[in-house]
C-alpha positions, 0 to 999 in steps of 0.5 A: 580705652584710650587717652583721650576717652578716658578723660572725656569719661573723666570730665563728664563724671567731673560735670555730673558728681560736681566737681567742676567751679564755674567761678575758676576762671573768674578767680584766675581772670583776677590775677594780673597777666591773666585777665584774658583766659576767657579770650583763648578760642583754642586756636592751637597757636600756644601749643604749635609754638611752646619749647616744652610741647615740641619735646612732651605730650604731657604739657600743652598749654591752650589744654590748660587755657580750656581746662580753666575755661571749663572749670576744672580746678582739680585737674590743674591745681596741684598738677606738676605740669605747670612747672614745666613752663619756662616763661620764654613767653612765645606763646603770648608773643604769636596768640592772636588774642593776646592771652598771656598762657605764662602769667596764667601759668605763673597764676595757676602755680600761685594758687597751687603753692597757697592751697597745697603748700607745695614747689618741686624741689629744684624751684626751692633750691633756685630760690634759696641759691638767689637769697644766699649768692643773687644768682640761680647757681651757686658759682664755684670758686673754679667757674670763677677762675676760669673766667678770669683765665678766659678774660671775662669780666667778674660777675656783677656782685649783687645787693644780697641785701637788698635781695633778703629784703625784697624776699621779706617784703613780698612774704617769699621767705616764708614761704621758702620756708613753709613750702614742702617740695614735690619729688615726682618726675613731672617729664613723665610721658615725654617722648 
């Protein structure tokens, strides 16, 4: 049996045992940004254009669009493929019907870090780099000098301050510190 029997057998066993929530995609539709999932007619727009898809089957993002609109809340929450988005946000800038897949995308994670408690580890380290320095990556004293050696200008020295405090006040500090990570290698299956 291939692939795609496998999950239409998967699906329609989903549909006679239950386990699909017909109210999924009302719950994501409440969510700022992806108020449209309903909208996605599976044009193929998203998918054509994604910089993740052209390089993986494992991630495609109108899949995701119907696997809401079908209700099949199992399938994504959880799924390490939502990490795979980089929010370049290509896909809302060609679908023709203005869903933004990257706010589902961001929705979906949302959902997935409450229910589960989980990040893939390098999302926790980025967020934890941004807290200690305001930047991603943490910049070595070299990349520094070498900067300066090139004639660039110093980086600018972010509010670190302000950060700590933004980071508190959405409630992102805890949950850097409740969220376990995820060690799995989500490319799996890229060509």
């Amino acid at each position: 049996m291939d692939d795609t029997s496998e999950q239409l057998e998967e699906d329609w066993n989903n549909v006679k045992t239950g386990k699909i929530d017909p109210k999924f995609k009302y719950e994501i539709m409440r969510m700022p940004g992806a108020e449209k999932v309903h909208l996605c007619f599976q044009c193929g727009t998203c998918t054509a254009d994604c910089v993740i898809a052209k390089f993986t089957d494992f991630y495609r993002p109108r899949k995701i669009a119907r696997t809401i609109q079908l209700g099949l809340k199992n399938r994504l929450i959880g799924n390490e493929a939502l990490w795979l988005c980089t929010t370049c946000h290509t896909c809302i800038d060609h679908c023709p019907q203005g869903v933004e897949v990257s706010s589902i995308i961001r929705a979906l994670r949302n959902i997935s870090m409450k229910n589960l408690g989980t990040m893939p580890s390098i999302y926790k380290i980025f967020a934890s780099n941004i807290l200690k320095c305001g930047y991603v990556y943490l910049m070595p004293e070299s990349r520094m000098k070498k900067r300066q050696e090139q004639g660039l200008p110093p980086l600018p020295k972010p509010n670190l301050n302000d950060i700590e405090k933004l980071f508190q006040a959405t409630g992102f500090t805890m949950t850097l510190e409740k969220t376990k990570t995820t060690e799995n290698e989500i490319t799996e299956g890229a060509n």
